[in-house]
C-alpha positions in Angstrom: 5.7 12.8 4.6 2.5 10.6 4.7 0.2 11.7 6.9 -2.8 9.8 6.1 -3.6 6.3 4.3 -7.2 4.8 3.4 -7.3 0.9 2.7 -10.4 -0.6 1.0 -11.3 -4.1 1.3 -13.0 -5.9 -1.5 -16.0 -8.3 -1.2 -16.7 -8.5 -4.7 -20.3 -6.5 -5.3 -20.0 -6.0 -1.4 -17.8 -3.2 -2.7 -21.1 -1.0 -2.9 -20.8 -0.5 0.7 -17.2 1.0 0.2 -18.8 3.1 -2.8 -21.2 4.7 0.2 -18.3 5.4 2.3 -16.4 7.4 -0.7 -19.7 9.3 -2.0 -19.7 10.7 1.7 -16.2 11.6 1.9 -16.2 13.1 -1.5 -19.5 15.5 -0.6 -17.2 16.5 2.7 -14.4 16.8 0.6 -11.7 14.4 2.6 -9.0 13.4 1.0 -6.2 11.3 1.7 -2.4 11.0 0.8 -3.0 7.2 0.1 -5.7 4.7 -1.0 -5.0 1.3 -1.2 -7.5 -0.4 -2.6 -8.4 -3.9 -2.8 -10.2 -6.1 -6.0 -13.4 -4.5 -5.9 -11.7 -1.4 -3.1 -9.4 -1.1 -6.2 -12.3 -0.4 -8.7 -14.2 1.9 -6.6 -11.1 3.7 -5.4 -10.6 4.7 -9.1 -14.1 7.0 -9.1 -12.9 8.4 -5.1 -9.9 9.6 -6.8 -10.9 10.8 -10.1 -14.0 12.5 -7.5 -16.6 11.4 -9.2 -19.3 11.1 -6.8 -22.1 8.3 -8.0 -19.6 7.0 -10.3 -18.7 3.8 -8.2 -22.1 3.0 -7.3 -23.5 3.7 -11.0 -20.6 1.6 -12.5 -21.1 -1.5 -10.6 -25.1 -1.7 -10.6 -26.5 0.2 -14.2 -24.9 -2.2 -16.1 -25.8 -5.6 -14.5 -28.4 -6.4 -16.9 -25.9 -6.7 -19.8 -24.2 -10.0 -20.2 -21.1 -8.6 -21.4 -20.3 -7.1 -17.3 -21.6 -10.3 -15.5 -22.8 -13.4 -16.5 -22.7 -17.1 -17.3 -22.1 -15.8 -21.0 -19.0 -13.8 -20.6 -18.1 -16.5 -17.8 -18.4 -19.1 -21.0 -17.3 -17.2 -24.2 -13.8 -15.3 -22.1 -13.3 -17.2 -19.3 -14.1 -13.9 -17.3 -17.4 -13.8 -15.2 -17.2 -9.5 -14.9 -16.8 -9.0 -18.6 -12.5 -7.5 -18.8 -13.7 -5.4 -22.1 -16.8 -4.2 -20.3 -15.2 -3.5 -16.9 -12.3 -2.0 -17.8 -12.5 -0.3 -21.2 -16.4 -0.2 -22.7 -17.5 1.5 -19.1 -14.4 3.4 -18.6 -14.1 5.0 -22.2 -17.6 5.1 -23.5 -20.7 4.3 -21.3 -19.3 6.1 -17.8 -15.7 7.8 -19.3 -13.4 8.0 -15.6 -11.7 11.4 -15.4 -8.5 10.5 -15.7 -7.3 14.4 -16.1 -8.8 15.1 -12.6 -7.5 11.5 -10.9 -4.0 13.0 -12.9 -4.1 15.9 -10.9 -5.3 14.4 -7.6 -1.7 14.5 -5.6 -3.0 11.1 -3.8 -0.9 8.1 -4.3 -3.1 5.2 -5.1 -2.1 1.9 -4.9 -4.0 -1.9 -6.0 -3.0 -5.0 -4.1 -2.6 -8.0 -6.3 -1.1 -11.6 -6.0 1.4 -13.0 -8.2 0.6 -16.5 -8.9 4.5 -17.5 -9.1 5.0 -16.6 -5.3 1.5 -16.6 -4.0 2.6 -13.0 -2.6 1.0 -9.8 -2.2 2.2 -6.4 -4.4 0.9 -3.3 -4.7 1.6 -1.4 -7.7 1.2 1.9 -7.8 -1.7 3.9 -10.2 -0.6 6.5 -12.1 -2.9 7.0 -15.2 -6.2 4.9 -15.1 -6.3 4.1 -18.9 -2.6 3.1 -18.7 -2.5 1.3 -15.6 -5.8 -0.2 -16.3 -4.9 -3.7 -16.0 -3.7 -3.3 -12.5 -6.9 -2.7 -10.9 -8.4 -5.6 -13.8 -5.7 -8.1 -12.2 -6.6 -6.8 -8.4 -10.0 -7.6 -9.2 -9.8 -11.4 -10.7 -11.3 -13.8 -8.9 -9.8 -17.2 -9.0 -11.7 -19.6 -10.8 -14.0 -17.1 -12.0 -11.5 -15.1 -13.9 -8.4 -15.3 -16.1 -4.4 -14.5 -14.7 -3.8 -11.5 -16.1 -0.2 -10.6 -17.7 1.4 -8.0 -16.5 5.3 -6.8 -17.0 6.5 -10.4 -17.3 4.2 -11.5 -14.2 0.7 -13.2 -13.9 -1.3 -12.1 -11.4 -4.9 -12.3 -9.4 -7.3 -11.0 -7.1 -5.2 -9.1 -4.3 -7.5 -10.3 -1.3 -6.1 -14.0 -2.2 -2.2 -12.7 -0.7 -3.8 -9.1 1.8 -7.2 -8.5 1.8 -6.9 -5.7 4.5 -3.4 -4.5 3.5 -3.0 -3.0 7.2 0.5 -4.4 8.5 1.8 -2.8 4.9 0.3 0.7 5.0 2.0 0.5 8.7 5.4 -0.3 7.7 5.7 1.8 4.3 4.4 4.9 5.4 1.7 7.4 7.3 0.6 8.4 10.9 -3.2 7.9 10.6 -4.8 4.9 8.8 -9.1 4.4 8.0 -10.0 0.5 7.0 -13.3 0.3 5.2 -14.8 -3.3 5.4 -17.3 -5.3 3.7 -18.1 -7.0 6.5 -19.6 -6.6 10.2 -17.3 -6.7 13.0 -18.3 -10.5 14.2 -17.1 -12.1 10.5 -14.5 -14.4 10.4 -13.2 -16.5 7.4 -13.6 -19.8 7.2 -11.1 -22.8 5.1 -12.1 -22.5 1.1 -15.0 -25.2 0.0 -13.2 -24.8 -3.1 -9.7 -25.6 -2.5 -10.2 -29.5 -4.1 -11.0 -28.0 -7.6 -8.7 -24.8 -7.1 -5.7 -27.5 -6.5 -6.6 -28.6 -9.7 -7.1 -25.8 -11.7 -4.0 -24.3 -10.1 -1.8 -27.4 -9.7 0.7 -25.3 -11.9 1.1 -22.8 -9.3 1.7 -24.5 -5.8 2.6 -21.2 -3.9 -0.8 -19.6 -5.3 -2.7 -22.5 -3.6 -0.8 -22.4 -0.8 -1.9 -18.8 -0.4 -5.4 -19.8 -1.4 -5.2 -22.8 1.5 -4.4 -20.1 4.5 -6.3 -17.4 3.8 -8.8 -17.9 5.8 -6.0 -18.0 9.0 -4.2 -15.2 7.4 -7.4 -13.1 7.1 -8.6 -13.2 10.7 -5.2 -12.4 11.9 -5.2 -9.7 10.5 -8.6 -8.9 11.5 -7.3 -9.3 15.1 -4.5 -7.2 14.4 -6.2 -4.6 13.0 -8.9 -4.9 15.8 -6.5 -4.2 18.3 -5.0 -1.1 16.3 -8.1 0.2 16.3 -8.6 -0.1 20.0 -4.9 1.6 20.7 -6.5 4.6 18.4 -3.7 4.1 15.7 -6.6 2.8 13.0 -10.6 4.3 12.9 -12.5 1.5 11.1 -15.7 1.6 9.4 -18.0 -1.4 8.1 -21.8 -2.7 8.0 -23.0 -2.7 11.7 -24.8 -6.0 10.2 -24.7 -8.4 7.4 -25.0 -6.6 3.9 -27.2 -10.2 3.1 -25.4 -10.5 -0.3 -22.5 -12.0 -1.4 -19.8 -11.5 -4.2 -21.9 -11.9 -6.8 -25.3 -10.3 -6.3 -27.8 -9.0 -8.6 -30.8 -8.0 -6.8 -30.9 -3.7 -7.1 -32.8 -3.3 -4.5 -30.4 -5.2 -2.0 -27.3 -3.2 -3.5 -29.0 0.3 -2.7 -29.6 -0.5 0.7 -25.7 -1.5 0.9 -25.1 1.3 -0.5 -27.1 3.5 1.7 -25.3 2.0 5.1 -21.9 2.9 3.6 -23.6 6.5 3.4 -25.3 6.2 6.8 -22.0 4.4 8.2 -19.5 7.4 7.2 -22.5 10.0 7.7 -23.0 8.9 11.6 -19.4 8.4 12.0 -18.0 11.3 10.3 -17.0 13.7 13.6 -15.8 11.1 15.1 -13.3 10.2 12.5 -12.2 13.4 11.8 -11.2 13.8 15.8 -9.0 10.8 15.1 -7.9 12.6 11.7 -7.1 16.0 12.9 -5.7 15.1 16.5 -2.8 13.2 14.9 -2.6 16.4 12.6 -2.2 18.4 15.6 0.1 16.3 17.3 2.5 16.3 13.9 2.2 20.0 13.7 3.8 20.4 17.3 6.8 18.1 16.7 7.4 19.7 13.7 7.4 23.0 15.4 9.9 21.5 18.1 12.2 20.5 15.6 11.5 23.4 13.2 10.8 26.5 15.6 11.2 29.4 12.9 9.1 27.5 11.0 6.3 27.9 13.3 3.9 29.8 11.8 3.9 28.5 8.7 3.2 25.4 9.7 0.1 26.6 11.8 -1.4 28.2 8.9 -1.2 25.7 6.6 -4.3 24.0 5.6 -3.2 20.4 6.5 -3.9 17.4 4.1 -5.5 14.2 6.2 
């Protein structure tokens, strides 16, 4: 039974935030039975799982300088602003190889949330070998306009955050007892309607549910941020995100200003780290003694059991 999910937002290179977070929870060794991650949750989800520690933050800064990972050039040349060959095969195999024998081995579900442009709906496909299922968190992670569809299993799909970019109300309803958000943003964001939509009717005029998605985000998102808000406020979520504006947006190049987003994920987990794992361990607790009601000659066994969060 799940006991435990952990949802990532995305936010583009926001995301180093989220790689902060997971470096902490890696040096404390928590683990979860299920990350769903989120475009760039997805990406840095893959290092957390694999436990690499540095990996997510060294992945999405090192290489910035190259125009094959980000730049008007790859934008130009493959219709793909973050280079698809850089990001998700050049890094992955050669320059910083993932551990895909360790993430094999990890018993954690992981899961990417992407939108199928046919039904402008959310899915979330599961991960189960991160050279094979590669283009899942690729697809999770493509920004309209600024990326291609990507063509997966007879669908085309985008950026996950476009259809559930806080995939909350579905880690609630498939599954788990206790359930940590990350966010890329401070607790007084909200959304607000697309600039864009004009040209994205356009250049998605073939797919009217994708920009019908794309045309309520922004209502869809902070209902769910209310939602999840209250959640957290009824204890059945713990939440963690900047206690102030990261000052950078999707696309950000300045090192200096990724560190120091970096460093409050760190701080952010680091001050709140007690705190979540009373939330954690209570609700282990309170399984362990229905469990025991149901199951009493199972009793001690289920005492001495190291529990998973």
């Amino acid at each position: 039974m799940l006991q435990s999910n952990l949802i990532l937002e995305g936010g583009g290179m926001r995301g180093v935030f989220t790689a902060g977070v997971l470096d902490y929870f890696l040096e404390q060794g928590l683990a979860f039975d299920r990350v769903i991650g989120v475009s760039a949750g997805a990406c840095h989800a893959c290092s957390y799982v694999a436990e690499q520690k540095g990996r997510a933050f060294a992945t999405a800064v090192d290489y910035l300088d190259d125009k094959r990972y980000c730049s008007l050039h790859s934008l130009i040349t493959t219709g793909d602003l973050f280079g698809a060959e850089m990001l998700y095969d050049i890094i992955p195999r050669e320059l910083y190889p993932i551990d895909n024998d360790a993430f094999l081995q990890n018993s954690t579900i992981f899961q990417a949330v992407v939108t199928n442009c046919r039904t402008g709906r959310a899915e979330y496909p599961e991960i189960h070998d991160l050279h094979k299922d590669i283009g899942w968190i690729r697809a999770s992670s493509s920004l309209p306009l600024l990326a291609r569809m990507v063509s997966l299993q007879g669908g085309l799909y985008l950026d996950g955050g476009v259809a559930d970019s806080i995939p909350i109300r579905y880690a609630m309803h498939s599954g788990g007892r206790r359930h940590v958000a990350v966010l890329t943003q401070p607790r007084e964001y909200r959304k607000g309607p697309n600039r864009l939509l004009p040209l994205l009717k356009i250049k998605y005029r073939k797919y009217p549910a994708l920009v019908q998605a794309m045309q309520n985000r922004h209502i869809r998102y902070n209902d769910t941020l209310d939602f999840l808000y209250a959640m957290e406020s009824a204890s059945r979520v713990f939440v963690l995100q900047p206690q102030e504006s990261l000052g950078i947006g999707r696309v950000e190049k300045r090192k200096d200003k990724l560190r120091a987003a970096y460093a409050a994920g760190y701080r952010e987990a680091k001050d709140r780290f007690v705190a979540l794992l009373t939330y954690l361990q209570n609700n282990q607790e309170e399984t362990q003694w229905k469990e025991s009601q149901s199951q009493p000659t199972a009793t001690a066994e289920l005492t001495h059991e190291r529990p998973r969060l």
